[in-house]
N, C-alpha and C positions, 0 to 999 in steps of 0.2 A: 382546425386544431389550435389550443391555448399556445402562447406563446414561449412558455415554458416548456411545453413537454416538444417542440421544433427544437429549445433549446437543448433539452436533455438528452437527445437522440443524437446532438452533434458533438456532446460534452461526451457522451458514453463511448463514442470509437476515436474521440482524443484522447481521451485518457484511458483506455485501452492500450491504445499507441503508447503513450509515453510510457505503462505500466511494463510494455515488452521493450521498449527502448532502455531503459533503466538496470532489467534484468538478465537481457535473452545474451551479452555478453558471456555471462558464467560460464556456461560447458566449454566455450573455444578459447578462453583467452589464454588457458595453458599452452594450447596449442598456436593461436596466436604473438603470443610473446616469446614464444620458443621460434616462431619462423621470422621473430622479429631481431633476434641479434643474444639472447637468453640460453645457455648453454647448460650449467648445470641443473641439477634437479633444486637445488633448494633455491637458487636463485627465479627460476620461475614462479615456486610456491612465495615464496616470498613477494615477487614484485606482482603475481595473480593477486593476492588478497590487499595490496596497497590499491593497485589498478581497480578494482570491485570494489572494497569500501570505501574509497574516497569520494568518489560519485553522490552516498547516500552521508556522510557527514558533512559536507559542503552543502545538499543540498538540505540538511536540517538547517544550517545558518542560515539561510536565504530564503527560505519559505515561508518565517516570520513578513521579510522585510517586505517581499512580493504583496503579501494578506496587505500590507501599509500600504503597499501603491495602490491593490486593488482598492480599498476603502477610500483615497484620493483622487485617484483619476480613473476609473470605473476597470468592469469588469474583462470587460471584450478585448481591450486595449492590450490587457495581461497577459488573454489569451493570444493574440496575434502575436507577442511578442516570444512568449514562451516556444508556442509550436513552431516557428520558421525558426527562431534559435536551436532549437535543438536537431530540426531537418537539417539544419547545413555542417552545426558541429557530429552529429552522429554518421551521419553521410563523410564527410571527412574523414574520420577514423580509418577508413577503408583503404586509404590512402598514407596509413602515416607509414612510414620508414622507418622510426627508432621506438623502442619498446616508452621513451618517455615522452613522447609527443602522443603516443597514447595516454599517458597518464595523465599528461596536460591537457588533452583534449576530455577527460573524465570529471579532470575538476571544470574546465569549462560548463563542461554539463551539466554538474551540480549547482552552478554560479544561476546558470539562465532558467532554471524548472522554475514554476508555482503555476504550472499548467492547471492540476488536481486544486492546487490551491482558490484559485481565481473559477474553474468549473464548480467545485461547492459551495463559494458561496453566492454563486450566479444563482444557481440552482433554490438553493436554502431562501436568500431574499424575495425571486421569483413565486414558488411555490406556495397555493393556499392551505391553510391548516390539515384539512382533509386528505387531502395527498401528500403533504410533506415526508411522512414516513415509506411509502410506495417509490416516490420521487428520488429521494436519497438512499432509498436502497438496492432502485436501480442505480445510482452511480456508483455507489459504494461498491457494486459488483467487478465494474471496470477497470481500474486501478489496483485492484487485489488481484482479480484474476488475471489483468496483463502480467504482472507480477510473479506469478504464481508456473503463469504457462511458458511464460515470456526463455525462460533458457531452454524448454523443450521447442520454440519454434525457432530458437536461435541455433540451436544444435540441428536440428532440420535441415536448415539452410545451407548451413557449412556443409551439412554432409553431401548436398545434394549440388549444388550450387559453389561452395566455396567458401573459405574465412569470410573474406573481403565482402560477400555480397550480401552476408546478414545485417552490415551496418548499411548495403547502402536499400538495401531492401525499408527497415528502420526507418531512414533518414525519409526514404520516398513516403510510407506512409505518413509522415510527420507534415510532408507537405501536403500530403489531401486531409489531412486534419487540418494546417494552416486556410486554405481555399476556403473550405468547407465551412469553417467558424467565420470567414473574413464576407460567404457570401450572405447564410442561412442564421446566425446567431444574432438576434435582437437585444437591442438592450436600453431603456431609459433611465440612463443615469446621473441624480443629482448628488451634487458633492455635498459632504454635510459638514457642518457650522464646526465640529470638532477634530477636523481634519491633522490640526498641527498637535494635537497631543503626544505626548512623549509616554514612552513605556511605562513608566510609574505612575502616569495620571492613569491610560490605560487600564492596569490594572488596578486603581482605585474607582474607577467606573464600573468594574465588573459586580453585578450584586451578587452572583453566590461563589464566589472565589473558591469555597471548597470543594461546591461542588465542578464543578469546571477542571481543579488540578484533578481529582478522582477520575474527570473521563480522560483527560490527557494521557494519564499512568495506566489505564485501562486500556486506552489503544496503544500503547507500549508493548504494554504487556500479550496482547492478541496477537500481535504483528513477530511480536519475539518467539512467540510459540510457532509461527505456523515458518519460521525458518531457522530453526532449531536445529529441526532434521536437514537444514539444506547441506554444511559440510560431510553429514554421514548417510544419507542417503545410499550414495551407489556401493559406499563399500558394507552397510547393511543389508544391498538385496542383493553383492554377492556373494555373501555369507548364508541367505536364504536359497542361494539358486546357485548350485554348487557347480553343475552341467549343464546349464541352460548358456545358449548365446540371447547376444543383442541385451547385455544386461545394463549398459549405459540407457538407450530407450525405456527398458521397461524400471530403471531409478526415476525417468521422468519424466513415464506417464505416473507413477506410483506419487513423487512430489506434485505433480500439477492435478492430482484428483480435485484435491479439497480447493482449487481454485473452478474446474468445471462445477463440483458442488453448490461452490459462492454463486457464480451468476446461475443456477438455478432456482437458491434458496430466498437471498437476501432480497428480493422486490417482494416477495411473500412473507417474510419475517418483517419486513418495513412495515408494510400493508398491514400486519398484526399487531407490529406497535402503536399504531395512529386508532387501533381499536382497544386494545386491554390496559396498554401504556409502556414506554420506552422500555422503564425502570427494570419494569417485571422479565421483560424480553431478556436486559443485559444482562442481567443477576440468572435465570437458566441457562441464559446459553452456556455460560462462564462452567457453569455447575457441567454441562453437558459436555462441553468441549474437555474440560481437567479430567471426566471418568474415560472417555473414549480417547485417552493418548495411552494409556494403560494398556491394553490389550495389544496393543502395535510393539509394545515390549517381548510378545509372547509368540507373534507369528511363526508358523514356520513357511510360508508362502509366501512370496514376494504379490503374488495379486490379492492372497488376504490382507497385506499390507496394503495396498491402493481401494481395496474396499474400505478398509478402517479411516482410509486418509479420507475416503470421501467422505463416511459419515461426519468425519469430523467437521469439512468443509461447511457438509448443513447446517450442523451446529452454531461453530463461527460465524456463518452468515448473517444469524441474528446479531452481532456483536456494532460493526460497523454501522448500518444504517439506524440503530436505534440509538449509539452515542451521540452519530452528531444531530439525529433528530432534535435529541438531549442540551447538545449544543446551542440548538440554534433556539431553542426554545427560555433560555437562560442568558442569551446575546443579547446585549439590544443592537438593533438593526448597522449603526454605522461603526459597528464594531466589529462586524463579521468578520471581515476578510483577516483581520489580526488573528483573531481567535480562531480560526478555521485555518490558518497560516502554521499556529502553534499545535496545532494537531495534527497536521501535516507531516511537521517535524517529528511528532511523535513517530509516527508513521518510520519514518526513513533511517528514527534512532533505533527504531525496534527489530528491525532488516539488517543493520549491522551488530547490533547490542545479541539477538537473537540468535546469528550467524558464531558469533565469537564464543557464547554461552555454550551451545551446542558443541561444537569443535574442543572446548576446554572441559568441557564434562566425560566429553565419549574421551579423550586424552586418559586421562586420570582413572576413571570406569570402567569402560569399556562403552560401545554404540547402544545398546540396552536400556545403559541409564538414563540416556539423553528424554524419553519415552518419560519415565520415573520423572525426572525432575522438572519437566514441564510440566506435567498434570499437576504435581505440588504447586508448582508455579501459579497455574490458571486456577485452582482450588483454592489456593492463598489469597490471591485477588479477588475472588467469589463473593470468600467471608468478609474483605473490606468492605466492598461494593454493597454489600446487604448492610452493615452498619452505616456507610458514610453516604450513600444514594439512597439504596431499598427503603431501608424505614423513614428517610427523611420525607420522601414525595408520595404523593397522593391526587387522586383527579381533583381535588379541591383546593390543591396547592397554587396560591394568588399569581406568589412568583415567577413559579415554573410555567404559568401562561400568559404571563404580561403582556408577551408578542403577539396573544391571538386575540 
């Protein structure tokens, strides 16, 4: 077996890991900070949504910086670092006493990630042209779908098991991901000649700067869509399900569809990209994903809502593995890990950006609209993506293959 895909087999259940470690928080921490010293109701809502997005702003800062180390002193390095970091701070949690030593261990959390960071562009450098798009959209699966499912196995746990034991549950996985990269992941890595460059040199080495910020704001934009619905989820399906029990579960298995989707679709839509071309992938899906939020405005079933999620999932799927294909194909090599660092970031800004959007439209709206103003969303970014990508690239375009 190539040495790459031993790699990507141990990069896909780390960052799986990290994707539910990041997330699976959400269903309990109400419940958590309330058994933690948190009395009244606003006071929980309040210090839940500090504790949960802080995690994902801390760790947009940091994900840049991590991509610089990875591009300095290699890849694997990153990775041991990140994963036994987060084993022992997430493991911890479990443990803490005061509602702000969780929060301080949240921002710790954010401080030590670029797990995902340091895995793509192992991967991306690794991989030969043929599989690049297969390659990354198996990992691209990973980290969306931990993400995705991650508060419905965190909500599992606690019910079954206990608050406390989903983090140390968490933490333990973190360490058979640590092991597991520290025995099985290879790596030959030379340090290159451009090491000390500063962010402005940086981005004066990048040759298509446009096109580059275009995929940043695209995974933005993805990432904001698919947790839109995360604040109005449960009180949408029990609006749907007027008599039904267990409607917390069935809010998320309905949110975690379009992540079971994801790691269905995206090694398949990767695979499509590396044959028709990235561009064409990202500019449909975009188009597919903005019609199919639509109809979730209109349910009146809470499981036609998880069907809809999932088509959406498929769709989506396309999105990820052919951006950063797109990426990596417009890099040049000792500039990865930065540039894969800053999309990263997009990543973690579109989880809270997406979260807050959602919550402030259903406020004002009503839960309905949130459906409405994402498709506008992902529809609007569509149209850019086919002016500022679509018509630019072509299988003949010099730049877009300089790396191969």
């Amino acid at each position: 077996m190539p040495v790459w895909k031993k790699n990507l087999f141990v990069c896909w259940f780390g960052m799986f890991v990290t994707g539910v470690g990041m997330s699976q928080i959400a269903p309990i921490l109400p419940l958590y900070i309330q058994r933690l010293g948190a009395s009244d109701s606003g006071s929980i809502a309040r210090l839940s949504g500090l504790a949960f997005g802080i995690t994902f702003i801390v760790s947009a800062v940091f994900s840049p910086i991590w991509g610089i180390a990875a591009d300095k002193y290699g890849r694997k390095p990153m990775l041991l670092r990140a994963s036994l970091g987060m084993a022992v701070v997430i493991g911890r949690m479990g443990f803490a006493h005061h509602v702000y030593v969780l929060i301080g261990s949240r921002v710790l959390q954010g401080v030590i990630t670029g797990y995902s960071t340091a895995c793509t562009t192992l991967i991306a450098t690794q991989t030969d042209k043929e599989h690049s798009g297969w390659a990354l959209g198996w990992l691209s699966t990973a980290n969306t779908s931990g993400s995705l499912i991650g508060p419905t196995i965190g909500g599992w746990i606690a019910e079954h098991w206990g608050l406390s034991h989903s983090f140390f549950v968490t933490g333990g996985l973190m360490l058979i991901a640590f092991m597991t990269t520290a025995l099985f992941v290879k790596e030959s890595f030379v340090r290159p000649d451009n090491k000390a460059l500063r962010m402005k040199e940086v981005w004066s080495a990048l040759p298509e700067k446009s096109l580059t910020v275009t995929l940043f704001i695209t995974f933005f934009v993805l990432t904001a869509a698919m947790y839109s619905v995360e604040p109005i989820i449960t009180v949408y399906v029990t609006q749907l399900s007027e008599n039904m029990n267990h409607v917390a579960l069935i809010a998320g298995i309905a949110f975690s569809a379009s992540g079971l989707a994801n790691i269905l679709a995206a090694p398949r839509l990767g695979k499509l990209s590396d044959r028709v071309g990235a561009h064409k992938v990202v500019l449909f899906a975009l188009i597919a994903a903005g019609i199919l939020f639509i109809p979730q405005a209109f349910v009146t079933n809470p499981w036609r809502l998880a069907g809809l999620r999932f088509l959406f999932g498929l769709a989506a799927a396309g999105l990820s593995p052919s951006i950063n294909t797109l990426i990596k194909k417009i890099t040049p090599d000792s500039l990865t890990g930065r540039v894969f660092g800053f999309n990263i970031s997009a990543t973690y800004l579109g989880v809270f950006g997406g979260s807050v959007f959602g919550g402030q439209v259903a406020a004002w709206l009503g839960s309905r609209y949130v459906f409405f103003a994402t498709s506008a969303l992902l529809l609007l970014n569509a149209v850019w993506v086919y002016f500022k990508l679509y018509k630019k690239l072509d299988i003949n375009n010099p730049v877009l293959y300089k790396n191969e």
